[in-house]
ROKEVO-368381 format. One line per 5 residues: number of its first residue (from 1); their letters; for each residue x, y, z of N, C-alpha, C. Coordinates in nm, 4 decimals. Example, Ala and Ser with C-alpha at 12.3 -4.5 7.8 and 13.67 -1.06 7.14 Angstrom:
BEGIN
1 = as = 1.3190 -0.5690 0.7800 1.2300 -0.4500 0.7800 1.3200 -0.3300 0.7800 | 1.2850 -0.2250 0.7080 1.3670 -0.1060 0.7140 1.2900 0.0030 0.7870 $
***
This chain:
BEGIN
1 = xxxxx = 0.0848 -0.1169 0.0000 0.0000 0.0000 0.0000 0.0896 0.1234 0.0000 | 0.0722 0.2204 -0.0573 0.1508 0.3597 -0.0621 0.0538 0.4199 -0.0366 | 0.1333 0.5097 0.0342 0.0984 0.6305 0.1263 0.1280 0.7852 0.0822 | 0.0576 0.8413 0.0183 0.0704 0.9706 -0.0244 0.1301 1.0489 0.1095 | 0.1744 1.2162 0.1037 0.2465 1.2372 0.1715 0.1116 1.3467 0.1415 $
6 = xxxxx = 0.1076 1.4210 0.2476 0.0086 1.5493 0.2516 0.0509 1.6978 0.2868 | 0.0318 1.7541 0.1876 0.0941 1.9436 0.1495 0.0543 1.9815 0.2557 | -0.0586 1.9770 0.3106 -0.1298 2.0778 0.3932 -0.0859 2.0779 0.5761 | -0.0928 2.1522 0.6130 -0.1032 2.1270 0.7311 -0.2864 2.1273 0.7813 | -0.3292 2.1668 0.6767 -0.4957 2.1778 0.7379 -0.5229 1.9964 0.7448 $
11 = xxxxx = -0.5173 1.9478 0.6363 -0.4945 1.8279 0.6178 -0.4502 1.7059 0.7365 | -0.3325 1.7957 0.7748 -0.2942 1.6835 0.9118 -0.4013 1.6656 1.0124 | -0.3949 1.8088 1.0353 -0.5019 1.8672 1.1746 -0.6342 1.8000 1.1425 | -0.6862 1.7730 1.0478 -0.8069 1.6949 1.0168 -0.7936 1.5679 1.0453 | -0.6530 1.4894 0.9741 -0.6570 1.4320 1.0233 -0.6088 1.3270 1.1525 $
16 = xxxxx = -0.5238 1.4498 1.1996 -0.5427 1.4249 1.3656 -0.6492 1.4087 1.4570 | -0.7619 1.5089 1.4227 -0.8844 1.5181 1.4645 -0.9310 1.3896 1.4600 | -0.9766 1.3681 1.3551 -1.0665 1.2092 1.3488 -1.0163 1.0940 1.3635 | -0.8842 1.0959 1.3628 -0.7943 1.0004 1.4667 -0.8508 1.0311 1.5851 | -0.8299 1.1335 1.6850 -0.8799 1.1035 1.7929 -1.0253 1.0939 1.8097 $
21 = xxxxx = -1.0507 1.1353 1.7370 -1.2190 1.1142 1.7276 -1.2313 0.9529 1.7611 | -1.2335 0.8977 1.6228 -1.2213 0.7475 1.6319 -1.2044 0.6582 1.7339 | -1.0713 0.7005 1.7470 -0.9986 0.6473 1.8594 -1.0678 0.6458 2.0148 | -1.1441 0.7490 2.0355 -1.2226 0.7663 2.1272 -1.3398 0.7114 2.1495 | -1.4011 0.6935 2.0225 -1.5272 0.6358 2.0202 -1.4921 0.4531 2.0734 $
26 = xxxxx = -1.4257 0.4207 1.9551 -1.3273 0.2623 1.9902 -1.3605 0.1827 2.1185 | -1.2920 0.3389 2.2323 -1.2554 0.3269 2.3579 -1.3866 0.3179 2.4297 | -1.4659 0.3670 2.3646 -1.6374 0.4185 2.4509 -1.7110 0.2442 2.4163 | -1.7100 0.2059 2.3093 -1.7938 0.1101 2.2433 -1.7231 -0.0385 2.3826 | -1.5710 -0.0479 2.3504 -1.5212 -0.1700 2.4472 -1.5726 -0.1418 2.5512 $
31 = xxxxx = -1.5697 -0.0141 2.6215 -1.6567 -0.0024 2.7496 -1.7755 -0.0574 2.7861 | -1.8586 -0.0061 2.6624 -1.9880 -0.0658 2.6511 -1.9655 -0.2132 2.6808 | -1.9325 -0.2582 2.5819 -1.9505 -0.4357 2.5622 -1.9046 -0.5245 2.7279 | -1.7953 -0.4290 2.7803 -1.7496 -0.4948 2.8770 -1.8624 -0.4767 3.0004 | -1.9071 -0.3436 3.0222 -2.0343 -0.3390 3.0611 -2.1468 -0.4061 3.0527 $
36 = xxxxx = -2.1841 -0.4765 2.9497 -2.3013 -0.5967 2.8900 -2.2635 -0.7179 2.8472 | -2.1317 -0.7798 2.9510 -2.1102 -0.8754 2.9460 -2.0715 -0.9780 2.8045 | -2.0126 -0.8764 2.7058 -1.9896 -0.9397 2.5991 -1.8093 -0.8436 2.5603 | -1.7053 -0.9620 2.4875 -1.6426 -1.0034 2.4723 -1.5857 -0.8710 2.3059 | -1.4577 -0.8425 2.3570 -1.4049 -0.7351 2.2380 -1.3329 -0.8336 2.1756 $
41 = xxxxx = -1.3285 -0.8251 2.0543 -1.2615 -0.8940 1.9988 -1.1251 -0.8362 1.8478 | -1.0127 -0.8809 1.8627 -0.8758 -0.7837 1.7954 -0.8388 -0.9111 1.6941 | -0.7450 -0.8602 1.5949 -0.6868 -0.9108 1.5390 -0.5183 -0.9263 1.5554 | -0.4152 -1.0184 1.5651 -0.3174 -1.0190 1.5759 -0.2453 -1.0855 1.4744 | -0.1466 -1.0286 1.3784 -0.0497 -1.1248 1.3185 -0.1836 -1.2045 1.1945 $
46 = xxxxx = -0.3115 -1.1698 1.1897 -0.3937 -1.2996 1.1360 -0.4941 -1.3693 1.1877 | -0.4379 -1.3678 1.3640 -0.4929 -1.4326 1.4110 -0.6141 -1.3953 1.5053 | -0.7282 -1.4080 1.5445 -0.8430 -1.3430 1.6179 -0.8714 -1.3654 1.7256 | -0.8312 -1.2451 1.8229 -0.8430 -1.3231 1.9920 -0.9642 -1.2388 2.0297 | -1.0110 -1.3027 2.1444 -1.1208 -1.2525 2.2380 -1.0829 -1.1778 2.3344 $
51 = xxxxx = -1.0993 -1.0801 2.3807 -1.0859 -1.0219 2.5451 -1.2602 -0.9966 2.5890 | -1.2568 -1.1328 2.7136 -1.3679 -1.1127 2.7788 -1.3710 -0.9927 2.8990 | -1.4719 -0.9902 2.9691 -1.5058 -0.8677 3.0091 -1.4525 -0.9112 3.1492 | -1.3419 -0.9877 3.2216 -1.2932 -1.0124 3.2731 -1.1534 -1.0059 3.2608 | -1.1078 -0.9659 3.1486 -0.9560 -0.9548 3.1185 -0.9317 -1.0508 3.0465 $
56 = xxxxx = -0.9534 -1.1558 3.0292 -0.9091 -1.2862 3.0305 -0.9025 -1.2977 2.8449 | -0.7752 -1.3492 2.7926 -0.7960 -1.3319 2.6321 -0.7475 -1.4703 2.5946 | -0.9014 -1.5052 2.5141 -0.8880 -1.6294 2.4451 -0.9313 -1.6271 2.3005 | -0.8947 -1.7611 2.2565 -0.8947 -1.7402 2.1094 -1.0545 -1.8360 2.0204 | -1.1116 -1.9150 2.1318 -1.2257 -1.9197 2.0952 -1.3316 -1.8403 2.0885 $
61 = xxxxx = -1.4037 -1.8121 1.9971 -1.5296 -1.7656 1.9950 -1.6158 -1.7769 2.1240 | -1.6296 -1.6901 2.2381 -1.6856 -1.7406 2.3740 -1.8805 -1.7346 2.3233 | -1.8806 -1.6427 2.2386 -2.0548 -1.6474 2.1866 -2.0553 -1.7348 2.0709 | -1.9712 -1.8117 2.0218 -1.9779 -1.8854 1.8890 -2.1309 -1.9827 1.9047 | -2.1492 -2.0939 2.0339 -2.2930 -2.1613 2.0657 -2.4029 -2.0808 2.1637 $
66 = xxxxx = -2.4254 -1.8856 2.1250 -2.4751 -1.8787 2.1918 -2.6439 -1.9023 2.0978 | -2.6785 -1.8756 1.9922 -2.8065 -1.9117 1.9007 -2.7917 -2.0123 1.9131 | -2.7078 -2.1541 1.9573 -2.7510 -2.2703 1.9876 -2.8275 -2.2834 2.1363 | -2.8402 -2.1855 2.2692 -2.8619 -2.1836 2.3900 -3.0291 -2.1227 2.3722 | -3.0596 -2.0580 2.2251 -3.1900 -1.9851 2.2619 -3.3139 -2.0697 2.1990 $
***
């Protein structure tokens, strides 16, 4: 992937902004989930881990049989 380089400084500041924008929201949403008892889930290297709302990071799907429970 190439990465253009950007003239502006208005440009940066924009997009510094919605970097932290983003970035903030990100932070609000994991809150949520950890709050309602459901599980954030990242990508590493390829590979897809879980962080339950206990800390605890695993690599199974912890809701994978939950439409099998209803």
């Amino acid at each position: 992937m190439r990465v253009e380089k950007l003239d502006s400084l208005t440009a940066y500041q924009n997009a510094s902004l919605f970097t932290n924008l983003f970035s903030k929201a990100v932070q609000r949403a994991k809150e949520i989930n950890r709050k309602n008892g459901l599980p954030n889930d990242f990508v590493v290297k390829g590979k897809r881990f879980y962080e339950l709302p206990n800390g605890e990071i695993v690599t199974k799907n912890p809701l994978a049989n939950e439409s099998a429970k209803q």
